[in-house]
C-alpha positions in Angstrom: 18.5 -16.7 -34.0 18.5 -13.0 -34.9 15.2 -14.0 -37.2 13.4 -15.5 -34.5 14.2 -12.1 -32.0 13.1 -10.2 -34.6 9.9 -12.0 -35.7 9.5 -12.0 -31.6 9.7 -8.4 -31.6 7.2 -7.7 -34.1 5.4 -10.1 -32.5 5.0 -8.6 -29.4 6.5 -5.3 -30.1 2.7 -3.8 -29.6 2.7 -4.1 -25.9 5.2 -2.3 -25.5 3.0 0.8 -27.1 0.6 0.7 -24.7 1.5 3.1 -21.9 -1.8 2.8 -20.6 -1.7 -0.8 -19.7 0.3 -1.0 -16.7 -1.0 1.7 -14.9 -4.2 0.7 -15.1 -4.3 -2.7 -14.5 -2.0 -1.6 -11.5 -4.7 0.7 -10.3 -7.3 -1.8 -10.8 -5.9 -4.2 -9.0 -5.4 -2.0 -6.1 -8.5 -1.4 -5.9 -9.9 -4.8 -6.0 -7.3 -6.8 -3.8 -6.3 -4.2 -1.9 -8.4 -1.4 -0.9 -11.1 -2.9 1.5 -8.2 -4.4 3.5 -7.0 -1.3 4.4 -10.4 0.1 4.8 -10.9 -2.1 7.3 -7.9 -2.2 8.6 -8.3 1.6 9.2 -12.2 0.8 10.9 -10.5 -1.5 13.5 -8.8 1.5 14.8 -11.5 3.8 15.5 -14.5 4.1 17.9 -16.0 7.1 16.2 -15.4 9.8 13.5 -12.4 10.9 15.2 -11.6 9.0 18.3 -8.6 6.3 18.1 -10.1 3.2 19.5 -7.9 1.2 21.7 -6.9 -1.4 18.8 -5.4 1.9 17.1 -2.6 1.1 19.9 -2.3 -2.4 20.2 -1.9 -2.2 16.5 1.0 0.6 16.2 2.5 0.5 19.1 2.0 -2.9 20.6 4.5 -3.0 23.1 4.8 0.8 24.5 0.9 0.1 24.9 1.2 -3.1 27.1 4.2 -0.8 28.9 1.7 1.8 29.5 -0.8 -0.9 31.1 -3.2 -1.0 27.9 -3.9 3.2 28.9 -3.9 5.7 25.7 -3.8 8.3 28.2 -0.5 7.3 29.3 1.0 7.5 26.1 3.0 11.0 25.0 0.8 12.9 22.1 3.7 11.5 19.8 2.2 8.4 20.2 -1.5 9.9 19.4 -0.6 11.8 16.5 1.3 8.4 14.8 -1.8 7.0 15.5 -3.8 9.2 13.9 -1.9 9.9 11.2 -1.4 6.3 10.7 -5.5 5.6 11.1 -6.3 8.6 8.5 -3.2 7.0 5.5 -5.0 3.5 5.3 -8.2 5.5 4.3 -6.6 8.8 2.1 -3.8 7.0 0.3 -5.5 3.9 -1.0 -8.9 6.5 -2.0 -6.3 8.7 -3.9 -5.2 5.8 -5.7 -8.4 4.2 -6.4 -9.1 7.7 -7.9 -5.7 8.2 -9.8 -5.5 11.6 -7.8 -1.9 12.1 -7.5 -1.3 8.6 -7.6 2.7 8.9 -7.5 2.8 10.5 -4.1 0.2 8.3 -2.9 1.7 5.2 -4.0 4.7 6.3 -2.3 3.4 6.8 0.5 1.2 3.2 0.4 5.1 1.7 -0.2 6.3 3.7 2.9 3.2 2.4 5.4 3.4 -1.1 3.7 7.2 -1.3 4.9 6.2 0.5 8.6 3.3 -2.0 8.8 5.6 -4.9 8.2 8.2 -3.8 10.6 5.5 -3.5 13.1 4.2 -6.9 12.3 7.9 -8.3 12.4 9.4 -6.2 15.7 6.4 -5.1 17.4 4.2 -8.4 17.1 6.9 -10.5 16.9 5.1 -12.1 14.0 8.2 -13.9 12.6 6.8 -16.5 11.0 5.1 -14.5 8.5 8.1 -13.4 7.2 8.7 -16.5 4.5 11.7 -16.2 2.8 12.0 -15.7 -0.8 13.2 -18.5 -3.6 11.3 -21.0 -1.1 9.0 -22.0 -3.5 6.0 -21.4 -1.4 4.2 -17.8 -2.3 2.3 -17.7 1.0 5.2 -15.9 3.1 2.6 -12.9 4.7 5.7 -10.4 4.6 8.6 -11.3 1.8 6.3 -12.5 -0.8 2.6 -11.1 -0.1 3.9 -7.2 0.8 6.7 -7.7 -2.1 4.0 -7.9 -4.4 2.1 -5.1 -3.0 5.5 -3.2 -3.5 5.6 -4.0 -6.7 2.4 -3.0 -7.8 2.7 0.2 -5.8 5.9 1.2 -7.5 4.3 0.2 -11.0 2.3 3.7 -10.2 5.3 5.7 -8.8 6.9 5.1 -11.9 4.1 5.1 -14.6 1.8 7.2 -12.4 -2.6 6.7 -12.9 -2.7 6.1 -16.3 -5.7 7.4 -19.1 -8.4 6.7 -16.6 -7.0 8.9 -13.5 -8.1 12.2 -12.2 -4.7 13.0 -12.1 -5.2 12.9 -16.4 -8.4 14.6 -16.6 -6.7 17.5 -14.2 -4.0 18.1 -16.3 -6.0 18.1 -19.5 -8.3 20.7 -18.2 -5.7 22.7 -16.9 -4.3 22.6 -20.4 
């Protein structure tokens, strides 16, 4: 047995050399699975440049919304600036890490509105049934299984950051 882990390792041993594999397959991926749906996502809640549209609401803050009879006005500016703030993250975050520019922080703070978003989804939609549940067998569960992926992905570049192809790299070499 100790022959065939060994031959294994050598086997595959190589992989494990190539830091730059993970993070940019990570990055990549991002990019092409993930990106556009927060792009749009992030459209759906404007009117204009600057100005929250009313899905900005319904989507954040479904309920105090209907409380406040479907009037942005009549929500407190806490409201607004959550709104905003949560409007401009689905457009910075997921640029910063399509362009590896401090991808860490920005992938941390994807992770962070990927676990608001689903609480939103869970307790201010009431969208229950697309939690799934894990071990299930079924990999269509829009919370557990989708958004765990996306987790995972977006702790791949916490840990191992933007890889060789990041601006992040080219920064830091310049700097040097």
């Amino acid at each position: 047995m100790l022959k065939t882990l060994t031959l294994y390792d050598r086997a595959t041993g190589w992989i494990t050399a190539q830091d730059w594999l993970l993070p940019t397959l990570a990055r990549f991926l991002f990019a092409a699975v993930l990106t556009q749906y927060f792009f749009t996502s992030g459209l759906t809640k404007l009117d204009g440049l600057f100005t929250l549209s009313t899905g900005a609401y319904v989507q954040i803050f479904p309920r105090a919304f209907e409380a406040a009879g479907y009037d942005a006005t009549a929500l407190s500016a806490w409201h607004g600036l959550v709104a905003y703030a949560g409007t401009l993250a689905e457009f910075v975050l997921p640029a910063l890490i399509v362009l590896g520019l401090f991808t860490r922080f920005a992938a941390l703070g994807m992770i962070g509105f990927v676990v608001l978003q689903s609480l939103t989804d869970l307790y201010g939609h009431g969208q229950w049934s697309a939690l799934g549940q894990w071990f299930d067998r079924l990999p269509d569960g829009t919370i557990l299984d989708q958004r765990g992926l996306w987790v995972l992905l977006l702790v791949v570049l916490v840990v191992k950051g933007g890889g060789p192809v990041a601006l992040d790299r080219v920064l830091l070499a310049r700097r040097r």
